[in-house]
N, C-alpha and C positions, 0 to 999 in steps of 0.2 A: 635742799639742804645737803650740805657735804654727808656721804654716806660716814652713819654708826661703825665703820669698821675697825679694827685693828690697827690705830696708830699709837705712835710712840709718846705723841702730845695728849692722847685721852688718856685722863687718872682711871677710869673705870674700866678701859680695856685690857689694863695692865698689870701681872701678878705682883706679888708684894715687892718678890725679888729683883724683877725688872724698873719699880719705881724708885728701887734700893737703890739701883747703879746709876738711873737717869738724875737721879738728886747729884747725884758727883757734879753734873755739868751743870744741872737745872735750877734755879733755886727763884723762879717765876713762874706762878699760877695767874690764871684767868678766870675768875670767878661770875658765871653769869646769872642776874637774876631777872625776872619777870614779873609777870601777875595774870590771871583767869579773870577778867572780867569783858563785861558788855562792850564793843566798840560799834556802836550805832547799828541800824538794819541791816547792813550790809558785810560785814566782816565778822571773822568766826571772834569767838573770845580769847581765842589762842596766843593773840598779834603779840603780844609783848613779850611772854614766853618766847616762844619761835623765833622771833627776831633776835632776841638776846642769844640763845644758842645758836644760833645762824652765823650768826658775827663772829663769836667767840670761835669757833670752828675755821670761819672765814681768814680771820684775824692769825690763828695758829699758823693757818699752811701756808700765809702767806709770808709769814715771819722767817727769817736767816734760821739755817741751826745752829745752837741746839735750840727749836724752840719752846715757848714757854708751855707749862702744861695745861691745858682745858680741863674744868673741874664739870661734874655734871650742873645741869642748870637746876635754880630752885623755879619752882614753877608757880607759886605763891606770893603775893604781895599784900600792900597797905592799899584795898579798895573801896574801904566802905564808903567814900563817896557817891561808887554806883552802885550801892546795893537797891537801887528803887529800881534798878534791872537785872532782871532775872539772866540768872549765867554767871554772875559776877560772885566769884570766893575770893573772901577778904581774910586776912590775919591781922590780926593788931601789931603795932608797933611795938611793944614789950617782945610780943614772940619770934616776930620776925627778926628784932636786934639779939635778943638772946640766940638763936637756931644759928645767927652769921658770926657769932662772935664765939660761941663753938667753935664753927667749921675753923674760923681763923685762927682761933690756938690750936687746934689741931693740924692745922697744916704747919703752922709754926714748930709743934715739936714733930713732924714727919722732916724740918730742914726746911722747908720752904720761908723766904727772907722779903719776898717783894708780892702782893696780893694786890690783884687789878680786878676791881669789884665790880664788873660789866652792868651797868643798870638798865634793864630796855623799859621800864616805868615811871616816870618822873615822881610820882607823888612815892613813889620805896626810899627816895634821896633824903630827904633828914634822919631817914630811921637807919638806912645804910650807914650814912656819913660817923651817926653815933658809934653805929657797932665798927665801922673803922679806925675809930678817936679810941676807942675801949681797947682791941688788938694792938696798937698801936703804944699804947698805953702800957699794956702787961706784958707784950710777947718782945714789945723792942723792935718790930720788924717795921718796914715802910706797907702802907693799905693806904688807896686812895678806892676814888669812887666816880668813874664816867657815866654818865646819864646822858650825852649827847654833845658835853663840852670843846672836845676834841672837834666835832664839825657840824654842829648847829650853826654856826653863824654862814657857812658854805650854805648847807640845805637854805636858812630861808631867804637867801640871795636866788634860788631857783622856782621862787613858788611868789604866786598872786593874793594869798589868802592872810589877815593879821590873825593873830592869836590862834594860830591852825596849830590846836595843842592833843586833839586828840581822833584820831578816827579820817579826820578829814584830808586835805590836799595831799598833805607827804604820808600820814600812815597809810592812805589807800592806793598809793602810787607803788609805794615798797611792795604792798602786798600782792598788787595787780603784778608785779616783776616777777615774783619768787611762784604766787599761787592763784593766776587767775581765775581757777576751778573753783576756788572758794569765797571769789567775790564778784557778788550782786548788784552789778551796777548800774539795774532798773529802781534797785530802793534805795539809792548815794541820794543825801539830803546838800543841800547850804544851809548849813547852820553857822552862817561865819558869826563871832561875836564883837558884837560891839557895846564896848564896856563904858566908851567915854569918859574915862579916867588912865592920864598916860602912868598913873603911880599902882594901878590894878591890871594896867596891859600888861599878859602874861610875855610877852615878846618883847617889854620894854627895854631898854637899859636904864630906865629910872625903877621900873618897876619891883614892886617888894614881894615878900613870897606872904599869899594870901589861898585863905583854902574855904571851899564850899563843894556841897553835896552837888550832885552834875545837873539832877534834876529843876535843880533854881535855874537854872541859864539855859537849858536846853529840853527840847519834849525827846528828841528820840534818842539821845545818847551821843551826838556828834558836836564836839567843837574845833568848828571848822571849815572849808566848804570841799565835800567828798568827792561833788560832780565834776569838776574841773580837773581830776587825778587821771594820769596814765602810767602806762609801763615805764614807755619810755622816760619820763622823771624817775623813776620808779628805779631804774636801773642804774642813773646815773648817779641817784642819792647812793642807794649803797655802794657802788663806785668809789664815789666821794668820801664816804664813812668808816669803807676796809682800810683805804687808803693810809685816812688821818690817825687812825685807829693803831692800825700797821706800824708806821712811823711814832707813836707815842708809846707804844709796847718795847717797840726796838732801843727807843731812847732810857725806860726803864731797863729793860733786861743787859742792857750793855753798861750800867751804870753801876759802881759797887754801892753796898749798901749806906758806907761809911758817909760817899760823896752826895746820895741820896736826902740823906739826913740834915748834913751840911746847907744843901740847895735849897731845902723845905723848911726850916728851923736857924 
């Protein structure tokens, strides 16, 4: 991970005074968020977290100046689906929309105009999406919400595995890039799922958004197949993800708010 140090794009490296004068130019934050839970035998619980600040970091330095500001990451999600694994801290949906809808009027009355809600957990995105609609709603600013939209459909043009939604081919290839030290890849499962419904495939384009606890589809926590991941994927997805990421940030932050509005509405 890009070193905690002293930049001008981290909000928490920076005195008051200094985030006083960077609002003249700045008026684009990156908000990332995560979740603590199980990802199969083999990877810490950290993946989603870490990822999401990784990116957001990733995302900042690679950005033109001025760029936008990196907020700290929430490390907390919507998991109680894998609560029947141990390691996995959940927050409810109520707390997590409230805690982000905070953060967003407050950045609203610090000046901040345009808020890029970094999701690295898919199942945080309805609860996200709400507390975006709410901000958006009271403060007048533009808040969207990436969960991987920006370049999923790149990723799964690179991988062998259907509905590899969690733990499996692409999350352990990323991880194998960044931290092979922390993954086991004598206890990587195939847990690929097969749903036999193209309207429950979570990869579908007919597919609808449906939720269950993880333990119904899977014994160890993996959907997906883990064995099959490497680095080298692994490098080229994030590659591919600072990229698209990059290039969507850039198109926000150079965009006034007015015509923002206009383009979405």
């Amino acid at each position: 991970m890009i070193n905690n140090i002293k930049k001008d794009y981290l909000w928490e490296t920076q005195t008051w005074k200094e985030i006083e004068e960077r609002l003249k130019i700045v008026d684009t934050a990156i908000l990332p968020c995560g979740a603590i839970e199980q990802h199969g035998p083999h990877l810490p619980v950290d993946v989603d977290y870490y990822d999401a600040a990784y990116m957001a970091k990733c995302v900042a330095e690679k950005c033109a100046d001025p760029k936008p500001f990196v907020l700290p990451p929430i490390p907390f999600g919507v998991s109680y689906h894998h609560s029947a694994f141990k390691g996995t801290i959940s927050v409810t949906n109520n707390a997590l929309s409230a805690f982000i809808y905070d953060i967003g009027m407050s950045l609203a009355h610090n000046g901040i105009r345009k808020i890029v809600i970094l999701n690295g957990h898919g199942d945080n995105k309805p609860t996200l999406t709400y507390a975006a609609q709410m901000i958006n709603r009271d403060a007048k600013i533009f808040v969207c919400v990436d969960t991987g939209e920006t370049s999923d459909v790149d990723l799964y043009n690179l991988i062998n595995t259907p509905n590899d939604i969690h733990a499996g081919e692409i999350e352990t290839s990323t991880t194998l890039a960044l931290r092979p030290d922390l993954v086991n890849m004598d206890l990587a499962v195939d847990e690929t799922l097969d749903l036999d419904n193209e309207y429950l495939d979570f990869t579908s384009d007919r597919g609808v958004s449906w939720y269950v606890h993880t333990q119904r589809i899977s014994n160890s926590g993996v959907m997906g197949n883990a064995k099959i991941a490497t680095a080298e994927k692994g490098k080229l997805m994030w590659d591919i993800s600072i990229k698209k990421m990059v290039e969507f940030v850039e198109s926000i932050k150079n965009t006034p708010l007015e015509k923002l509005y206009q383009n979405r509405y």
